[in-house]
C-alpha positions as CSV (number, residue, x, y, z in Angstrom):
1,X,264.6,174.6,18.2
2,X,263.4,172.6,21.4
3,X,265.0,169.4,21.3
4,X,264.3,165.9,23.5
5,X,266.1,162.3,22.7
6,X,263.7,159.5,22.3
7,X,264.1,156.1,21.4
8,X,262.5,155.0,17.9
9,X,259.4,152.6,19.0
10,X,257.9,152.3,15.4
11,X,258.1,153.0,11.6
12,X,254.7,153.1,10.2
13,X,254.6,154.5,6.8
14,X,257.6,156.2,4.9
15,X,258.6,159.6,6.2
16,X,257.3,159.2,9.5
17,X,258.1,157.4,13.1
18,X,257.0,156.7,16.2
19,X,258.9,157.5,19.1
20,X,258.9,157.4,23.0
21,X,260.5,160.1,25.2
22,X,261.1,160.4,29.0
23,X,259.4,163.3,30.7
24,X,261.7,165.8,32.4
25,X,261.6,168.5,34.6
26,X,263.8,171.7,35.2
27,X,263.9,170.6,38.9
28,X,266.8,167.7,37.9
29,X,269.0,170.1,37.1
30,X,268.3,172.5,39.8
31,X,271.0,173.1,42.7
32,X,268.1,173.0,45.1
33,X,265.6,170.4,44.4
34,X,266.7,168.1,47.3
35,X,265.2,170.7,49.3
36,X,262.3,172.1,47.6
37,X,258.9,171.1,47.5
38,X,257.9,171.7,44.1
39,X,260.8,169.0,43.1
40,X,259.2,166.6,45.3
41,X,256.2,167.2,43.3
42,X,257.7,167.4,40.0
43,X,259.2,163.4,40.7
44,X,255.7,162.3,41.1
45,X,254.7,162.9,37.7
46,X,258.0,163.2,36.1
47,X,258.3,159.8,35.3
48,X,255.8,159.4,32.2
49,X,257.0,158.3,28.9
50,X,255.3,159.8,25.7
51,X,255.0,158.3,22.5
52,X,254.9,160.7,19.3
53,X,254.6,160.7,16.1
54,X,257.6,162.3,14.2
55,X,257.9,163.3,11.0
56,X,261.7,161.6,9.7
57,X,263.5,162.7,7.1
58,X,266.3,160.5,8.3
59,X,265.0,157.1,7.3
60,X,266.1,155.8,10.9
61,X,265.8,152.2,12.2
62,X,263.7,150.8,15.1
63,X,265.3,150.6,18.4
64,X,267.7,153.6,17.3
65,X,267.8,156.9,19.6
66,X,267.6,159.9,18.3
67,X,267.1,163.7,19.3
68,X,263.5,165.0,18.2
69,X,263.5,169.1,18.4
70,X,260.1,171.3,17.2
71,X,260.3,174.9,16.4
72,X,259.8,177.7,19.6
73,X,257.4,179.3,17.6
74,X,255.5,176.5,17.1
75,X,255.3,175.6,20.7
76,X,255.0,179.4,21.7
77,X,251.6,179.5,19.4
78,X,250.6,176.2,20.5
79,X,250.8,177.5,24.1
80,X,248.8,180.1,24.1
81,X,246.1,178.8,22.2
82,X,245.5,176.0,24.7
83,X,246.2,178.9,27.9
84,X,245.3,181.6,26.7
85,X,242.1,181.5,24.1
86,X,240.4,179.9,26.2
87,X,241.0,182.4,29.2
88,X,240.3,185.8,27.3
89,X,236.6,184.0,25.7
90,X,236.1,183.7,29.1
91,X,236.4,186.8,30.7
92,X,234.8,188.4,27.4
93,X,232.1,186.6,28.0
94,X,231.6,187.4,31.7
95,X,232.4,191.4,31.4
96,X,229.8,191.2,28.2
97,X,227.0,189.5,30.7
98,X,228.1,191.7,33.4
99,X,227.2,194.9,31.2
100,X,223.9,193.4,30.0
101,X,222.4,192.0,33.4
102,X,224.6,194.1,35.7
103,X,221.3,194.0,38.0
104,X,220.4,190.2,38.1
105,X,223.1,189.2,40.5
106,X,226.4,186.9,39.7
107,X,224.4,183.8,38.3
108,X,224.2,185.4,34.4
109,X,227.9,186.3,34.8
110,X,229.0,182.7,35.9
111,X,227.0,181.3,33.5
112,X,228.8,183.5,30.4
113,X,232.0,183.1,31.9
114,X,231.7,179.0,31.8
115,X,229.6,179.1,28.2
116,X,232.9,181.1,26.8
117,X,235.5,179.1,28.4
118,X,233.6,176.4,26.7
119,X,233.7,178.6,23.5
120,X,237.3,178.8,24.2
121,X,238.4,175.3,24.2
122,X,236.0,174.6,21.0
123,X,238.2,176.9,19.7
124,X,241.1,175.6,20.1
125,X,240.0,172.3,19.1
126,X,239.4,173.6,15.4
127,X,242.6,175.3,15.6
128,X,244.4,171.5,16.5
129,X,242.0,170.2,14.2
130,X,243.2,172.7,11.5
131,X,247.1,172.4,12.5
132,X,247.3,168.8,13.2
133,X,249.1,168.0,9.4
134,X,251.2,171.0,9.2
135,X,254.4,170.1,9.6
136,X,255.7,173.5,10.9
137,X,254.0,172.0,14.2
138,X,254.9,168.4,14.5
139,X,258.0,167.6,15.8
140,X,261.1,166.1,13.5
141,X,264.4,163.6,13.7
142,X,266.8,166.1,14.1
143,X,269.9,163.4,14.8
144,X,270.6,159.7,15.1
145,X,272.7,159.5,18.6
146,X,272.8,155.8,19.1
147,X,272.6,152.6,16.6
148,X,269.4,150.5,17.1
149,X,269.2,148.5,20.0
150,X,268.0,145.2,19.6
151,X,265.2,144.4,22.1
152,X,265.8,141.3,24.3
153,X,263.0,139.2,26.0
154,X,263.1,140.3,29.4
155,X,265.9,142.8,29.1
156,X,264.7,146.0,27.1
157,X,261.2,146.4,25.8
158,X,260.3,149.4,23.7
């Protein structure tokens, strides 16, 4: 299991919460990043929050933080939908318009190779459409870590 803390943001309905997480990066735990480029990259855009929606089958409290984890196999199958699906309708599409107008230049091959990328990513957005609910894919409240934290004007703001 893949896990990230996040601090609880919201409790909408029984079962389920809201949370927000801090984006990270490999490079802050790297030996090297003061002296590599990517890391000065990764900074730039490291910084995000996230807010998700987490199935909880802790009952936990606003303001609390916990750790969040989702299954490898889930984000393994998630990832190559969204990489790879896409990437092999493409290239199917291009090789099949290269064998059937191999003599009318690149045009007809381009303009497979773009109408099955688009093929690609409609594809992937049934199979988001048809995962969305299942919860083998959503992530979970693993562990409380910390007791709620009461937000104070000016001070902490979820």
């Amino acid at each position: 299991m893949i896990e990230e803390t996040a601090r609880v943001i919201a409790v909408d309905e029984p079962g389920f919460a809201w949370v927000d997480t801090q984006r990270k990066t490999a490079c802050g735990s790297c030996a090297v990043s003061s002296g590599c480029g990517t890391s000065v990259i990764a900074k730039l855009f490291s910084a995000k929050r996230t807010q998700v929606r987490v199935i909880d089958p802790l009952g936990v409290k606003l303001g609390e933080e916990v750790m969040v984890g989702i299954e490898e196999s889930a984000l393994v199958r998630g990832s190559l939908a969204v990489y790879i699906l896409p990437l092999i309708t493409m290239l199917l599409a291009a090789l099949v318009a290269q064998g059937l107008w191999s003599g009318a230049g690149e045009l007809p091959v381009v303009f497979a190779g773009l109408l099955g990328l688009g093929g690609g990513l409609g594809l992937v957005a049934l199979y988001t459409r048809r995962i969305r609910r299942d919860p083998r894919f959503q992530p979970v409240v693993v562990r409380r870590l910390g007791p709620p934290v009461t937000p104070v004007e000016g001070v902490l703001a979820p």
